[in-house]
Rosetta silent file (secondary structure, phi, psi, omega in degrees, C-alpha in Angstrom):
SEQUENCE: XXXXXXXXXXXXXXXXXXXXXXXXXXXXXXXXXXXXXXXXXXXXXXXXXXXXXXXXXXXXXXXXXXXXXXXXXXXXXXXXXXXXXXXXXXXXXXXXXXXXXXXXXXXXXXXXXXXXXXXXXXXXXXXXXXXXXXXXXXXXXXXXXXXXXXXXXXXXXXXXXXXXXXXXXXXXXXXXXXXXXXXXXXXXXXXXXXXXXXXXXXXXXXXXXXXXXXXXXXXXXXXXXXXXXXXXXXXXXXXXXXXXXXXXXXXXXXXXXXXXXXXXXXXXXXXXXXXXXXXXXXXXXXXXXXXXXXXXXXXXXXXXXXXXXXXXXXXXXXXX
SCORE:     score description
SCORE:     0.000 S_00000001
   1 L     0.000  122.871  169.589   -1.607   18.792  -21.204 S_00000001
   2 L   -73.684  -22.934 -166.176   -3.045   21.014  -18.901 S_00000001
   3 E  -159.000  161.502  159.614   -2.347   24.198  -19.911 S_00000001
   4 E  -152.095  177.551  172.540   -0.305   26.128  -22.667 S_00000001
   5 E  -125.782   92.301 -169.308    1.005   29.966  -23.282 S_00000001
   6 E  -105.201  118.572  174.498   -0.136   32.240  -25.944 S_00000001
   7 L    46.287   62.347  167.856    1.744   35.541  -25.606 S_00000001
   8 L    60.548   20.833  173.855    2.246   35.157  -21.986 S_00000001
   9 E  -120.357  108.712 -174.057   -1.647   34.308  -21.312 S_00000001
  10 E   -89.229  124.510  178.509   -2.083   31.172  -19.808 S_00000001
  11 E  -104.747  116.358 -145.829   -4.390   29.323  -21.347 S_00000001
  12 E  -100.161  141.713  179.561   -5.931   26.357  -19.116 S_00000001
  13 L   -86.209  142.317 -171.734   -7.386   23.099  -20.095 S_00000001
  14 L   -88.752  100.068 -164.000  -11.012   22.723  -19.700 S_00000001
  15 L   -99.912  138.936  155.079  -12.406   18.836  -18.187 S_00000001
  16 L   -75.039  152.609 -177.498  -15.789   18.142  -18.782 S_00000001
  17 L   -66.394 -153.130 -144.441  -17.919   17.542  -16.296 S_00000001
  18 L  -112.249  109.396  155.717  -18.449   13.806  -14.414 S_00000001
  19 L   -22.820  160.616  166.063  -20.774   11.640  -16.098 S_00000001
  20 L  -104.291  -24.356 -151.080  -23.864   10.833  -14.918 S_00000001
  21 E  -145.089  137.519  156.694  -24.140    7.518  -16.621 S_00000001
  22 L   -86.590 -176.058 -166.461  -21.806    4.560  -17.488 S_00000001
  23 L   -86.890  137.868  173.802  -20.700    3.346  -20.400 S_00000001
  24 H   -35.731  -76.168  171.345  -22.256   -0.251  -21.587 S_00000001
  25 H   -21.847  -67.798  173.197  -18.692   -2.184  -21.003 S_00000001
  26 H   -64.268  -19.244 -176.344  -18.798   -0.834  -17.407 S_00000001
  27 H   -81.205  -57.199  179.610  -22.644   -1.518  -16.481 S_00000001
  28 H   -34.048  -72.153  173.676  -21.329   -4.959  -17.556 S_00000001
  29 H   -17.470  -67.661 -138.309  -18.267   -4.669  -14.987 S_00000001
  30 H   -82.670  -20.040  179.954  -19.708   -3.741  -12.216 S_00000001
  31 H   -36.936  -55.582 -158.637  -22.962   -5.874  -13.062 S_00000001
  32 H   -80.158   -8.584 -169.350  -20.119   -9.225  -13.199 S_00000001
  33 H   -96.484  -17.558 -160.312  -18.387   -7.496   -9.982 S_00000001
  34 H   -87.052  -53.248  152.969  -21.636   -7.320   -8.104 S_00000001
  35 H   -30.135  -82.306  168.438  -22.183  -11.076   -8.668 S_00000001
  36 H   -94.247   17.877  143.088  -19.260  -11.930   -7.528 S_00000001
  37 H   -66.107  -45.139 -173.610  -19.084  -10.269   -4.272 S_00000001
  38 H   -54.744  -49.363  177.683  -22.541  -12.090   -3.805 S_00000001
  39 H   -75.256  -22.536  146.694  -20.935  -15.524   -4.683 S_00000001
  40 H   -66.025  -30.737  177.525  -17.790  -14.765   -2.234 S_00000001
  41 H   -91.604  -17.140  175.192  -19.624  -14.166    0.705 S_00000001
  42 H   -74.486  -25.330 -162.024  -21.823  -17.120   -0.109 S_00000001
  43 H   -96.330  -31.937  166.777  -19.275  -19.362   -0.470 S_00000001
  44 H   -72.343    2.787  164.398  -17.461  -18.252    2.598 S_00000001
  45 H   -81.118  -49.123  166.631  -20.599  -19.128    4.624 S_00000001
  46 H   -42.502  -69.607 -179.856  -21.032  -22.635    2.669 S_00000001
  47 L   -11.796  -57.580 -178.649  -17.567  -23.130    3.800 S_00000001
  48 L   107.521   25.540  165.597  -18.689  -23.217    7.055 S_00000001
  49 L   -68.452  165.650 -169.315  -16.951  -19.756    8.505 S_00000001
  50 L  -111.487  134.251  168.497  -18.091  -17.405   10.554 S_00000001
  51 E  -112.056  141.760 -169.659  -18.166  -13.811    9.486 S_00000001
  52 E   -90.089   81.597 -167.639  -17.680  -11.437   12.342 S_00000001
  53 E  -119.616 -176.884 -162.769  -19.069   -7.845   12.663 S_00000001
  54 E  -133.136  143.361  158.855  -19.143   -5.092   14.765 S_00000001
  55 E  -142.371  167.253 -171.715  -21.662   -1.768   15.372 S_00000001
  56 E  -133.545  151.222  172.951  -21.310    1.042   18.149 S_00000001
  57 E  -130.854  137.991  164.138  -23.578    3.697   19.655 S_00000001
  58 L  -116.101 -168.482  173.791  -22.122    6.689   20.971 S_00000001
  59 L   -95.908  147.136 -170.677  -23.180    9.394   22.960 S_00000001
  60 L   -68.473  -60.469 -135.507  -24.902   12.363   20.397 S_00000001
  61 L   -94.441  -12.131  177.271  -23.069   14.997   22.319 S_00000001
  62 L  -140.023   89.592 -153.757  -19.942   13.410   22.775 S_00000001
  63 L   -77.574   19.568  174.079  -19.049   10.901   19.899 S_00000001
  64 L   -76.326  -44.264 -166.748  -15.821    9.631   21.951 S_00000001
  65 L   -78.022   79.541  153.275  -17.711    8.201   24.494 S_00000001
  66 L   -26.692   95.508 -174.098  -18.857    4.472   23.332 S_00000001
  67 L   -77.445  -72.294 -118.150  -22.127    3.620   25.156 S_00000001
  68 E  -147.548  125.386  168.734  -23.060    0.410   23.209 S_00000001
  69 E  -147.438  120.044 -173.584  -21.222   -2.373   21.410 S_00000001
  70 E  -101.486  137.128  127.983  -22.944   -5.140   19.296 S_00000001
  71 E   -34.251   54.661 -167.926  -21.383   -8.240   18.201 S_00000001
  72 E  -107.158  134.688  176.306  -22.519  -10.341   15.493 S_00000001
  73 E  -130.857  138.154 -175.741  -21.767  -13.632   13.907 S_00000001
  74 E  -120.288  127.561  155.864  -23.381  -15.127   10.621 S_00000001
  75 E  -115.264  176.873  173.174  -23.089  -18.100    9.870 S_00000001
  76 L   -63.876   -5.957 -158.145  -24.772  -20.629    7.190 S_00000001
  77 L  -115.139   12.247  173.021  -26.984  -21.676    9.624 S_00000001
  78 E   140.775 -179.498  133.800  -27.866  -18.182   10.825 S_00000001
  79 E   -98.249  166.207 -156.429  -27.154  -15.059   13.335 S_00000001
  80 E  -156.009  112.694  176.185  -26.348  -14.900   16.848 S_00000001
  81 E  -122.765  153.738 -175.118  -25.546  -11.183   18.045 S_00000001
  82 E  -109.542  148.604  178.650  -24.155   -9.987   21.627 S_00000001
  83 E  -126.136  119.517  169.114  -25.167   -6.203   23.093 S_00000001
  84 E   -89.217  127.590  172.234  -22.689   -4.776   25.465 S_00000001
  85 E  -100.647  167.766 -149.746  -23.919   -2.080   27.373 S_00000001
  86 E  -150.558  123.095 -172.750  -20.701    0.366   28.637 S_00000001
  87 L   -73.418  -64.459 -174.561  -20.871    0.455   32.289 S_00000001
  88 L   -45.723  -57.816 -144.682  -18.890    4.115   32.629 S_00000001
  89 L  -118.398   45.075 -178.376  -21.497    5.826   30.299 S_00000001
  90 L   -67.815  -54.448 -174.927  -24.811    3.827   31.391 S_00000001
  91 L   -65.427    2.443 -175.585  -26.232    7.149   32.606 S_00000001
  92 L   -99.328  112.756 -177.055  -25.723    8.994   29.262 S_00000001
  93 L   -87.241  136.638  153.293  -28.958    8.889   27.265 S_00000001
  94 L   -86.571  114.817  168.345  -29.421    9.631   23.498 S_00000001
  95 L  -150.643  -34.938 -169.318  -32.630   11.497   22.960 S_00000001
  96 L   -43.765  -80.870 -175.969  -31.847   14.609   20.528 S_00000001
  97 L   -83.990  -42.032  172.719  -30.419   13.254   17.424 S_00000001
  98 L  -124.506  151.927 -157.015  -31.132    9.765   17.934 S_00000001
  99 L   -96.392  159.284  177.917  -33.520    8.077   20.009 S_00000001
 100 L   -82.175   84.289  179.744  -32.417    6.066   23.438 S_00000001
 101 L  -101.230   34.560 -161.506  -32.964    2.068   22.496 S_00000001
 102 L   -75.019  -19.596 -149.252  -29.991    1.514   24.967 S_00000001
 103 L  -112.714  -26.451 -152.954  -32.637   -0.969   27.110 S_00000001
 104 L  -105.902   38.314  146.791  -34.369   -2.320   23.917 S_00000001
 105 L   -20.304  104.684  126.951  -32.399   -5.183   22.859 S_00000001
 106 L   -57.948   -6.238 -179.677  -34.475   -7.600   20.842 S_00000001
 107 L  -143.247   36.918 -168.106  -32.557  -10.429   20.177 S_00000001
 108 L   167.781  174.279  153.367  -30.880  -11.386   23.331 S_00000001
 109 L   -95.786  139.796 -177.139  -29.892  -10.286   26.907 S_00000001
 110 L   -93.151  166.685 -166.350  -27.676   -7.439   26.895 S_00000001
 111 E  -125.358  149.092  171.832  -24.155   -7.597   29.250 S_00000001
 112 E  -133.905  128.771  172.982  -22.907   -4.835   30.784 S_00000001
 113 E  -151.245 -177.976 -134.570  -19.272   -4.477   31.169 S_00000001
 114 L  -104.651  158.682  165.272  -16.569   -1.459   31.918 S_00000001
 115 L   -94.266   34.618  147.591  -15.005   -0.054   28.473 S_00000001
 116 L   -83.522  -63.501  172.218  -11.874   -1.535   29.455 S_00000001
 117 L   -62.709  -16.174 -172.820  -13.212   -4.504   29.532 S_00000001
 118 L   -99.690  -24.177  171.855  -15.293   -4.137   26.480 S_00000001
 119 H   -82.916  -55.869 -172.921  -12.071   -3.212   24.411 S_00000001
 120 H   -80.602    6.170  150.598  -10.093   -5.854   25.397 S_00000001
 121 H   -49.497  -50.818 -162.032  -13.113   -8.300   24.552 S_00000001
 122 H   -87.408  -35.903 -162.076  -13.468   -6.726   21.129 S_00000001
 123 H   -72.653  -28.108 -156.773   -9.680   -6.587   20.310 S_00000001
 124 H   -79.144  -27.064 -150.247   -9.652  -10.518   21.481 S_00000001
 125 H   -85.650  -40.021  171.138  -12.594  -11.316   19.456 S_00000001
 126 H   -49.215  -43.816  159.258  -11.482   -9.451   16.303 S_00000001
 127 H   -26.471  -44.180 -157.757   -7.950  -10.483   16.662 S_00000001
 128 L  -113.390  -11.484  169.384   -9.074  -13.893   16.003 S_00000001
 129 L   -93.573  137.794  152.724  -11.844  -13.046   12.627 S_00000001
 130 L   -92.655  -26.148  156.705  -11.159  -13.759    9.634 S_00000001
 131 E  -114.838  115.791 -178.805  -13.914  -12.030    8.038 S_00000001
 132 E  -127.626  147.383 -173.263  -15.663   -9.173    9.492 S_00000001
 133 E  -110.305  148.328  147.101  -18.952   -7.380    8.296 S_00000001
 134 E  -169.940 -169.356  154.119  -20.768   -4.170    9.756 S_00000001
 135 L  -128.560  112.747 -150.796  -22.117   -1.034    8.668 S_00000001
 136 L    67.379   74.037 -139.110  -19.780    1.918    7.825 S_00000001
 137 H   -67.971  -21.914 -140.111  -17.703   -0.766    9.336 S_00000001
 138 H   -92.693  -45.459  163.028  -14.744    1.061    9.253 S_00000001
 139 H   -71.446  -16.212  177.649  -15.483    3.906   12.084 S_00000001
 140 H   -86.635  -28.735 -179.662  -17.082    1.219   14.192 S_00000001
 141 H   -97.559  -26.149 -170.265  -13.574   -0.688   14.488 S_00000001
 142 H   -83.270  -15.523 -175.455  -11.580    2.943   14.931 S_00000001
 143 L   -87.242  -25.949 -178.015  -14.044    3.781   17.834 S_00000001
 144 L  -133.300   11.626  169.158  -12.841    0.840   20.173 S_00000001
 145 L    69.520   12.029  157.663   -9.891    0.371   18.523 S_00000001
 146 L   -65.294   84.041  177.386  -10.039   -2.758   16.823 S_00000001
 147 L   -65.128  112.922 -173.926   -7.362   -3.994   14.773 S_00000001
 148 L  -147.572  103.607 -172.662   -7.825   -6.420   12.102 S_00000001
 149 L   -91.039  149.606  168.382   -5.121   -6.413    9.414 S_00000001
 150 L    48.517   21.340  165.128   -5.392   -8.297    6.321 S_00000001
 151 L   -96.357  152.146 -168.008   -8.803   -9.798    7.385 S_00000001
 152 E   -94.997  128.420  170.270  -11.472   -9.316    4.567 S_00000001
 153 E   -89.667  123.906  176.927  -14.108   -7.095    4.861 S_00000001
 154 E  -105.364  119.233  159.063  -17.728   -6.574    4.318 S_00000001
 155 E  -103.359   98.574  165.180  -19.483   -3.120    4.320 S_00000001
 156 H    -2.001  -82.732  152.773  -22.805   -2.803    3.820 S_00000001
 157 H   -85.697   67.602  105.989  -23.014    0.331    2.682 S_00000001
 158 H   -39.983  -86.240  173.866  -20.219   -0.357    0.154 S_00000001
 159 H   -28.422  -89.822  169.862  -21.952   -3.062   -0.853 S_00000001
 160 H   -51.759    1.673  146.720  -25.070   -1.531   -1.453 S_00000001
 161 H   -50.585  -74.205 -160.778  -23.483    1.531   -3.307 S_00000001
 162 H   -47.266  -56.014  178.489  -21.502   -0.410   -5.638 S_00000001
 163 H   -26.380  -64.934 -176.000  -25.181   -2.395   -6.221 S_00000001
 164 H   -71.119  -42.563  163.565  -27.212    0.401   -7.398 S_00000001
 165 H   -20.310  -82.134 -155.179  -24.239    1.777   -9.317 S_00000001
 166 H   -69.115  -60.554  170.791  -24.434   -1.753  -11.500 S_00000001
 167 H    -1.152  -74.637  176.509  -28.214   -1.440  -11.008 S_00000001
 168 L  -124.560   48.215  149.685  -29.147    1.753  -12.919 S_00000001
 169 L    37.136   43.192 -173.388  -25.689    1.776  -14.709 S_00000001
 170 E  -104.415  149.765  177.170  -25.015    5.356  -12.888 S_00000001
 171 L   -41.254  -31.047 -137.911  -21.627    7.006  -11.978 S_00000001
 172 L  -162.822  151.805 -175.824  -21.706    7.385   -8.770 S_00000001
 173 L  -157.833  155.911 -175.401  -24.087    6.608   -5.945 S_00000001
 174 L  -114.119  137.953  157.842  -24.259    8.014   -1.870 S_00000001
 175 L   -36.031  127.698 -156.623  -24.042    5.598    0.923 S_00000001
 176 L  -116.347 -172.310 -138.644  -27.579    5.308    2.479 S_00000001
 177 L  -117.942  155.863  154.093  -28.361    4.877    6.300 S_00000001
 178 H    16.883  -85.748  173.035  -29.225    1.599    7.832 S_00000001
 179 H   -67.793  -39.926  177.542  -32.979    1.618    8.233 S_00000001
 180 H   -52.079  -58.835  155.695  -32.702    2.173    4.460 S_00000001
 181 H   -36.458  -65.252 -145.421  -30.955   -1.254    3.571 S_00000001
 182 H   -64.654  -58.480  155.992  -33.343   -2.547    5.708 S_00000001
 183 H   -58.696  -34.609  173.900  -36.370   -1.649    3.554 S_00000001
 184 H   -63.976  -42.176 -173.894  -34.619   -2.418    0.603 S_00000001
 185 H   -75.843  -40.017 -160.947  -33.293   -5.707    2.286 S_00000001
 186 L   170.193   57.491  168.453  -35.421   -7.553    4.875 S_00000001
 187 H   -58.701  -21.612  167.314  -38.175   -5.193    4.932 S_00000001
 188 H   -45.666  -33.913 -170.761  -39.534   -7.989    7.117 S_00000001
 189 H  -101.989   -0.106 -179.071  -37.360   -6.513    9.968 S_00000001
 190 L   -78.399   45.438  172.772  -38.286   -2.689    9.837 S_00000001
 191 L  -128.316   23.710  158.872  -40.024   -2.363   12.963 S_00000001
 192 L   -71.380  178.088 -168.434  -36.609   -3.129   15.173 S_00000001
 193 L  -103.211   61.057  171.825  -35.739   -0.599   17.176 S_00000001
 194 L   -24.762  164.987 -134.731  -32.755    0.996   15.499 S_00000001
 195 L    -5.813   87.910  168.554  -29.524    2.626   17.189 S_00000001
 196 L  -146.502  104.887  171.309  -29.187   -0.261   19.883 S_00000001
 197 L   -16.671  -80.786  178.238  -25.630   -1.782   18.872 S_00000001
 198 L   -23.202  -73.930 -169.287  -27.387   -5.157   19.001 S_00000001
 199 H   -74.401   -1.654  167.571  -30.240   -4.947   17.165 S_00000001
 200 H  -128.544   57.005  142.281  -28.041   -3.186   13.922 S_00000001
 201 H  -107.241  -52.272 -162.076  -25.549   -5.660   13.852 S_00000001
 202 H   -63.402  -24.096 -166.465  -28.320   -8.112   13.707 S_00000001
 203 H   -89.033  -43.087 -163.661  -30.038   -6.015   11.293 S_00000001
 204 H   -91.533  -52.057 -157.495  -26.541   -5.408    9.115 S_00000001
 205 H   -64.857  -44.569  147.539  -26.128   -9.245    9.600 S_00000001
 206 H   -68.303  -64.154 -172.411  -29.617   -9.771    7.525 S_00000001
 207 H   -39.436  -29.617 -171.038  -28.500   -7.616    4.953 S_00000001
 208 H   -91.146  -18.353  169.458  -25.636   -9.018    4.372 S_00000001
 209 H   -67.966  -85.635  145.809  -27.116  -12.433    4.501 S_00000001
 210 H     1.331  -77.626  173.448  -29.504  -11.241    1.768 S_00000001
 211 L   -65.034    0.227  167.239  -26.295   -9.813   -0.782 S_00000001
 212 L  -129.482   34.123  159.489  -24.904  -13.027   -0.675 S_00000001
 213 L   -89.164   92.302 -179.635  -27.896  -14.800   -2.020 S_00000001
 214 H   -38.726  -80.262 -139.543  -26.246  -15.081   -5.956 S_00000001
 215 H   -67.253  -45.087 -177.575  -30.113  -15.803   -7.491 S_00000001
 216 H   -56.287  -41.144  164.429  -31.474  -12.466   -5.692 S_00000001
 217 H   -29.461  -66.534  177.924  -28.820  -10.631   -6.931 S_00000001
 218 H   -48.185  -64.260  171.877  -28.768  -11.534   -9.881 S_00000001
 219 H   -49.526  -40.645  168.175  -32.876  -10.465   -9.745 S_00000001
 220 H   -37.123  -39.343 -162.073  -32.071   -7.477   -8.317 S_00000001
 221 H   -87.907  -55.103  167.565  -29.676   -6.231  -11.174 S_00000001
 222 L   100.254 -154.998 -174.885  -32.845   -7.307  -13.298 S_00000001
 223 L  -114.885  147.626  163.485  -31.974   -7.334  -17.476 S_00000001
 224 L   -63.775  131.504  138.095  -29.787   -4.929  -19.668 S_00000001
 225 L  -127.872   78.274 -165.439  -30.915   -2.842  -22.259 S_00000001
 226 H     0.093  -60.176 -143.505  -28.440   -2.542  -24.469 S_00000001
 227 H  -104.177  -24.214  172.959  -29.256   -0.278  -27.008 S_00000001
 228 H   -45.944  -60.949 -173.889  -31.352    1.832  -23.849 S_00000001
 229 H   -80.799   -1.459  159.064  -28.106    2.190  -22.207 S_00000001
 230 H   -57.219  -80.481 -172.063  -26.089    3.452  -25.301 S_00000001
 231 H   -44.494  -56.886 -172.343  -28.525    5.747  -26.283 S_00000001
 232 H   -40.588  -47.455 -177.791  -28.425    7.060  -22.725 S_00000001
 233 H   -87.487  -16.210  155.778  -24.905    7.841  -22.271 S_00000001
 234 H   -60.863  -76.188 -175.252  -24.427    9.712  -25.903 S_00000001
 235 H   -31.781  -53.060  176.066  -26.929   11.718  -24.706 S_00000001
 236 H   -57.946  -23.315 -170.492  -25.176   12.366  -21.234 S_00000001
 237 H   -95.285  -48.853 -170.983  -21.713   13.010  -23.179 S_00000001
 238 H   -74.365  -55.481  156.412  -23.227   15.524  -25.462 S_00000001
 239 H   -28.305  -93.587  169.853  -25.131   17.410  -22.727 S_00000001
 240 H    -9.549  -24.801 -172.325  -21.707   17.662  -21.164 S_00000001
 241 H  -101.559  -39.860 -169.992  -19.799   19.281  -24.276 S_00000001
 242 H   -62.524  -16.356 -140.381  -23.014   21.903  -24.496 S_00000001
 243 H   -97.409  -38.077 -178.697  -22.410   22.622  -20.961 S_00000001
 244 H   -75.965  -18.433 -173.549  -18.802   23.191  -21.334 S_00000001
 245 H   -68.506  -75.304  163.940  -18.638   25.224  -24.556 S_00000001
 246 H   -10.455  -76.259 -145.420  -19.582   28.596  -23.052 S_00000001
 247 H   -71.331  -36.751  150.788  -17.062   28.259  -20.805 S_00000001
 248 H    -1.854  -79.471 -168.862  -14.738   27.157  -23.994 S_00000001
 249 H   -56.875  -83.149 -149.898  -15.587   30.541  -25.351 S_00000001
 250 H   -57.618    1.591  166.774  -15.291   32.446  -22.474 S_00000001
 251 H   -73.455  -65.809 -165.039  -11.509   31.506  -21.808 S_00000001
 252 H   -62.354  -32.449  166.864  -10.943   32.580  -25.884 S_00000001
 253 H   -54.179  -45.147 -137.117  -12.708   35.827  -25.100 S_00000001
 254 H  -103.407  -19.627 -171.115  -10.381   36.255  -22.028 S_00000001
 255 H  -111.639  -28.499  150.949   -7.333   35.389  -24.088 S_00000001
 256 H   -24.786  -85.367  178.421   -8.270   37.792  -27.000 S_00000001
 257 H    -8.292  -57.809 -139.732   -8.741   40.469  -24.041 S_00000001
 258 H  -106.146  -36.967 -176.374   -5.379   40.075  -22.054 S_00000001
 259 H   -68.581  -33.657 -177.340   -2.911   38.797  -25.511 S_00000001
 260 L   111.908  -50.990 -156.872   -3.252   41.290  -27.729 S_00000001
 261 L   -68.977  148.708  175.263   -4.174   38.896  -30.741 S_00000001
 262 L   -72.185  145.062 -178.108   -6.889   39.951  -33.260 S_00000001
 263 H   -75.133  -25.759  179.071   -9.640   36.874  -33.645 S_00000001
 264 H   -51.214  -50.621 -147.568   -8.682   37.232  -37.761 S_00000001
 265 H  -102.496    2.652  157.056   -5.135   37.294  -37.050 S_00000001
 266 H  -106.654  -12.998  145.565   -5.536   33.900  -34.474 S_00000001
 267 L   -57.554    4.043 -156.194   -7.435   32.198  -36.984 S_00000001
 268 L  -139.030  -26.402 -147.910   -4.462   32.724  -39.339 S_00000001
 269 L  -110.043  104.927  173.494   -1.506   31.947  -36.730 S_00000001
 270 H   -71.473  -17.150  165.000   -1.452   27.959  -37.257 S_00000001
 271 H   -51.557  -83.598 -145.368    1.145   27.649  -33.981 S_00000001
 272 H   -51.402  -36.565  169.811   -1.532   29.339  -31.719 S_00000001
 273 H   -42.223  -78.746  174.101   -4.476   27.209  -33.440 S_00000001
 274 H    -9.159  -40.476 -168.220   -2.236   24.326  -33.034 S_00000001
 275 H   -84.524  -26.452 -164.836   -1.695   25.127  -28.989 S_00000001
 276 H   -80.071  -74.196  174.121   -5.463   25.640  -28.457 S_00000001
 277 H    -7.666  -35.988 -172.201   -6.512   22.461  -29.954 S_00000001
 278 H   -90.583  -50.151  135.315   -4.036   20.926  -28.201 S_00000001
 279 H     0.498  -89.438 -175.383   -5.486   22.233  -24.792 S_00000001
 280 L   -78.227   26.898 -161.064   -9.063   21.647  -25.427 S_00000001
 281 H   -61.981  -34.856 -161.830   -8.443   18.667  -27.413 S_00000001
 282 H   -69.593   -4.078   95.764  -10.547   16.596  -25.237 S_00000001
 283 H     7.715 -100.621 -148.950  -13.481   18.745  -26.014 S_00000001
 284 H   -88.960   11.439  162.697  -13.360   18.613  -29.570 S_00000001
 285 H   -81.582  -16.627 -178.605  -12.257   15.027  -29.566 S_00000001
 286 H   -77.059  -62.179  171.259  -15.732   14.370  -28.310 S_00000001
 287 H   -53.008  -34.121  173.887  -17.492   16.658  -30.665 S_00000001
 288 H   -70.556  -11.477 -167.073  -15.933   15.278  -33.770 S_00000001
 289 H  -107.820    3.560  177.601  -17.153   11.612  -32.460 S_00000001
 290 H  -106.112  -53.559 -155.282  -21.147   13.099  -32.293 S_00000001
 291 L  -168.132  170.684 -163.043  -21.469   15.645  -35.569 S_00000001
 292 L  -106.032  176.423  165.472  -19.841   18.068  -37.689 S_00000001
 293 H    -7.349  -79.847  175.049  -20.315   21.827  -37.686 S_00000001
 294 H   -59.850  -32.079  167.526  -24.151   21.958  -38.122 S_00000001
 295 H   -89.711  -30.960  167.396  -25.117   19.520  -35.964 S_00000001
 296 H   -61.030  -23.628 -151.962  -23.553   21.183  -32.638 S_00000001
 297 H   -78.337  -25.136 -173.286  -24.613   24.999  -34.552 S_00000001
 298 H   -48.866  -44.437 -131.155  -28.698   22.888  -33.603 S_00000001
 299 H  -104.509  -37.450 -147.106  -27.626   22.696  -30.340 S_00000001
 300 L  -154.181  140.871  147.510  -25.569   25.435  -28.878 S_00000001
 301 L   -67.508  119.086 -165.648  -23.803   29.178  -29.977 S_00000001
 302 L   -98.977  -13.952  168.554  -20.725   27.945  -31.077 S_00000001
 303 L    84.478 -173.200  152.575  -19.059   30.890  -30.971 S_00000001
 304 L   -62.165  -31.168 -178.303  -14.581   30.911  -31.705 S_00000001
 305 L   -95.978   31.693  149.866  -14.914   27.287  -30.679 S_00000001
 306 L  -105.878  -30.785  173.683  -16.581   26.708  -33.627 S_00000001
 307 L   -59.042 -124.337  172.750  -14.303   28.464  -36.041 S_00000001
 308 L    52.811  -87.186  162.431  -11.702   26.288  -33.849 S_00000001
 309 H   -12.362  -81.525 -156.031  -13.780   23.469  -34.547 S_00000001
 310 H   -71.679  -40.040 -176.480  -14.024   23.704  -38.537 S_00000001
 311 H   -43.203  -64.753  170.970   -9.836   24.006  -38.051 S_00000001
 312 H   -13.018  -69.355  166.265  -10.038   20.938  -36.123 S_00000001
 313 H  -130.714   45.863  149.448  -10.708   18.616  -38.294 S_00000001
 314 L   -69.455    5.764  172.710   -8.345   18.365  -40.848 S_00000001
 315 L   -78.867   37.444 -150.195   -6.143   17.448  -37.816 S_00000001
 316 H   -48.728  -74.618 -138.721   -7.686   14.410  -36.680 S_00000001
 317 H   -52.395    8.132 -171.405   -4.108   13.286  -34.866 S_00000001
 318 H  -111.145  -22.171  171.995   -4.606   16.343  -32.658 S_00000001
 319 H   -94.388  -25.400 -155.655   -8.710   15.371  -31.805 S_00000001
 320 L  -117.837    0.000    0.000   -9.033   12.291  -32.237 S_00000001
């Protein structure tokens, strides 16, 4: 329930905020999910497939215009990446935001061809993959217009998101740039020359190489500590209910204010108890699973949601 109506004053349900931390159960999850994304991409290399990715450079001032298009294929036995240079936009330099590595190719000779020709190259090559990798792979195929339905995909930074998520057993995590993986990854490789198509496919192509080594992984994730990560996430749920009570209160102030009702004579009216509870339950379903009365009064001014509170729980089916 989102909401209810005491004497025409709508009263609105309150969500706590977004963890910071998972839950044991889930550290597990993503721990056993993290694994076995490592052991799928391993095993489609054992296999002996190729996985196929793509990266693009654009011009800083104009990101329509496709300068650069790298090519990569991993296989078990290694990578082997292609650099396209864009014929049309040769003379447009990157210096501002990003520096101009359009000449500095490292792992091959770069090709220069028309972006006609470089699309219908891309579409042919993609057309034909069954797996394709890059990084933030997904704007790199919408920039030349590469379709590839129901082929499986690896993104790097996905991948590495998801990682640290199971890692340090945290909600949430932000996608990090390249050159970061790269330290993280195959620090052996940070002195390429970043935004050159080529050399960060090839670059994407060790990383990715790297996450689908099961035994690093596995080191990576490191050991649980159970009773660490319990203790952590009570804590994080109860910070959350302190954070939220004020605001608790300051709705029940606001509905005193605008309703008419006396705080004696809503303490008295078991319907109106009945609606708020019913509101906020998810609130005080939380508080009833840490402490009673006295242990939140340590913590926090409890205010009407404590009288509330003390209401609460002979009601467990309404809290609990």
């Amino acid at each position: 329930m989102t909401h209810v109506f005491i004497n025409e004053f709508k009263l609105r349900q309150r969500k706590l905020p977004l963890p910071n931390f998972l839950e044991l159960e889930k550290v597990k999850k993503h721990r056993s999910r993290a694994i076995e994304s490592s052991r799928e991409i391993e095993e489609i290399l054992n296999q002996g497939h190729e996985i196929i990715g793509i990266d693009c450079e654009m011009f800083e001032f104009d990101q329509s215009k496709t300068t650069e298009i790298g090519i990569g294929r991993i296989s078990k036995s290694g990578i082997r990446v292609e650099h396209i240079i864009i014929s049309d936009y040769y003379n447009l330099r990157n210096s501002k935001r990003v520096p101009d590595n359009k000449n500095n190719f490292i792992y091959g000779s770069s090709t220069q061809m028309t972006l006609h020709d470089a699309e219908l190259y891309v579409g042919d090559v993609f057309g034909r993959a069954k797996y394709v990798y890059g990084h933030a792979l997904k704007g790199d195929l919408e920039q030349v217009g590469a379709k590839v339905p129901g082929q499986l995909r690896f993104d790097t930074s996905t991948l590495h998101m998801k990682l640290i998520v199971a890692k340090e057993g945290i909600h949430k995590s932000r996608r990090a740039r390249l050159s970061r993986l790269c330290e993280i990854y195959t620090p052996e490789l940070n002195d390429t020359p970043y935004h050159n198509a080529g050399n960060d496919i090839y670059v994407t192509g060790a990383i990715l190489k790297t996450l689908a080594n099961v035994k690093y992984i596995s080191e990576f994730l490191g050991e649980l500590n159970d009773s660490e990560i319990i203790a952590r996430t009570k804590k994080d749920d109860i910070e959350r209910i302190l954070s939220t009570i004020p605001r608790l209160n300051h709705d029940l102030d606001k509905l005193i204010n605008e309703s008419g009702i006396k705080v004696a004579d809503l303490l008295e009216d078991k319907s109106v108890i009945e609606s708020i509870l019913t509101v906020h339950q998810n609130i005080y379903r939380r508080m009833l699973k840490y402490g009673n009365k006295e242990f939140w009064l340590d913590k926090v001014e409890l205010g009407l949601v404590g009288e509330l509170f003390t209401q609460a729980i002979p009601v467990p089916e309404r809290v609990i």
